[in-house]
C-alpha positions in Angstrom: 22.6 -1.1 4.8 19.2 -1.2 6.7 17.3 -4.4 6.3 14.6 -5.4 3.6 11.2 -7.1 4.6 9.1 -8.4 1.7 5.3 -8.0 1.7 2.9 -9.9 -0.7 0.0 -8.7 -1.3 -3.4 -8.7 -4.2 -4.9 -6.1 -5.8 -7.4 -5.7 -8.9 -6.6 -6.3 -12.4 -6.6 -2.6 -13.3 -5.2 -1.0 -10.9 -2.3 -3.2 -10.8 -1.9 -1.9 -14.8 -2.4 1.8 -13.1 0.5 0.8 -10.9 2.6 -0.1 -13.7 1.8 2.4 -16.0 2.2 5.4 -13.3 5.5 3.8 -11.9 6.7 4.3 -15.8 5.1 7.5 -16.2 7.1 8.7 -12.8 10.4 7.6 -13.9 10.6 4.9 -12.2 11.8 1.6 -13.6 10.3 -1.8 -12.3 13.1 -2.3 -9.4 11.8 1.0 -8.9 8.2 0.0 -7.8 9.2 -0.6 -4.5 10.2 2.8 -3.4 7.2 4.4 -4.9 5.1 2.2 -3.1 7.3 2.8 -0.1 6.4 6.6 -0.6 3.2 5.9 -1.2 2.4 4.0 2.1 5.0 7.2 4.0 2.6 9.4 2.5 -0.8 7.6 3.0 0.3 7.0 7.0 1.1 10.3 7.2 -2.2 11.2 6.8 -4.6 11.8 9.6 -8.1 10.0 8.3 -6.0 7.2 6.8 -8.1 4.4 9.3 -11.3 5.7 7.4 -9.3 5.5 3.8 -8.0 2.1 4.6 -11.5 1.0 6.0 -13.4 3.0 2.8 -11.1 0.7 0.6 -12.4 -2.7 1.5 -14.9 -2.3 -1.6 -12.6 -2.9 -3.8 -13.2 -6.1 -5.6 -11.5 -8.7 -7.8 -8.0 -9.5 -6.2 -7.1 -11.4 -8.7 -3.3 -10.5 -8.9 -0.5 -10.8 -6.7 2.4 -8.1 -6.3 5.4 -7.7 -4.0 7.3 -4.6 -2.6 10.4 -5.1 -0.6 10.4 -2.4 2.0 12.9 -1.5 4.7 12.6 -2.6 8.2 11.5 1.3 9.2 8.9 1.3 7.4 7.8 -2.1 7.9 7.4 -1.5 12.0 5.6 1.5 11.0 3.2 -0.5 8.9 2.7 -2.9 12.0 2.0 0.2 13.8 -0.9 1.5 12.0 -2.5 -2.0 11.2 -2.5 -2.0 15.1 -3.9 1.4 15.4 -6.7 0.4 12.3 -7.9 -2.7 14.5 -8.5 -0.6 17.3 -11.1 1.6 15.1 -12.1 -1.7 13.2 -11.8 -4.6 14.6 -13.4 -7.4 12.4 -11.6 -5.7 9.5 -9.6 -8.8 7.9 -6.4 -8.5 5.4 -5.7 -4.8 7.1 -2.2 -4.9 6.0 -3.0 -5.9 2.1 -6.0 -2.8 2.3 -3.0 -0.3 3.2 -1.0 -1.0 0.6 -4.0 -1.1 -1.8 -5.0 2.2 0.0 -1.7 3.8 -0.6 -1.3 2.8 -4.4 -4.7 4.6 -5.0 -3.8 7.8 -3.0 -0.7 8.1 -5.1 -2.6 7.7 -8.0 -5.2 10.1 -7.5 -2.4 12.7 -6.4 -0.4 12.0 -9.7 
């Protein structure tokens, strides 16, 4: 069994009740919230102007609740990857890997 790495991160209010609601709505139970933010962040990184939607999503406001996804080790270098490849296109951007996840969650829920 491949290894887990846990990441903590904020996000508003509401959207963290849009997470909820649209995990439900998926058929996903709350265990489940992991893998559709796992599949959320495959799918965002798979995209080829994510930087820009990662860097477009620092005007979010109101972090005011905490969530965390366990993902596997895979994903997790890949994760590392792209903040890397984000600081090279924005380098004074701060909390790059807590903006990616907020990215993704959005992406999935505009596509849903």
């Amino acid at each position: 069994m491949e290894e887990k790495a846990k990441i903590t991160f904020v996000l508003p209010d509401n959207l963290q009740k849009d997470l909820r609601g649209q995990i439900a709505k998926d058929g996903y139970d709350m265990r489940g919230k992991s893998r559709w933010v796992s599949e959320g962040i495959e799918f965002l990184l798979e995209m080829s102007n994510y930087p820009e939607l990662v860097y477009i999503s620092g005007e979010m406001k109101g972090f005011e609740k905490v969530e965390s996804v366990v993902v596997s080790k895979s994903l997790k270098k890949y994760l590392d990857n792209a903040i890397i490849h984000i600081r090279k296109s924005y380098p004074a951007m701060e909390g790059v890997q807590s903006r990616i996840l907020r990215t993704a969650i959005v992406q999935r829920l505009i596509r849903s």
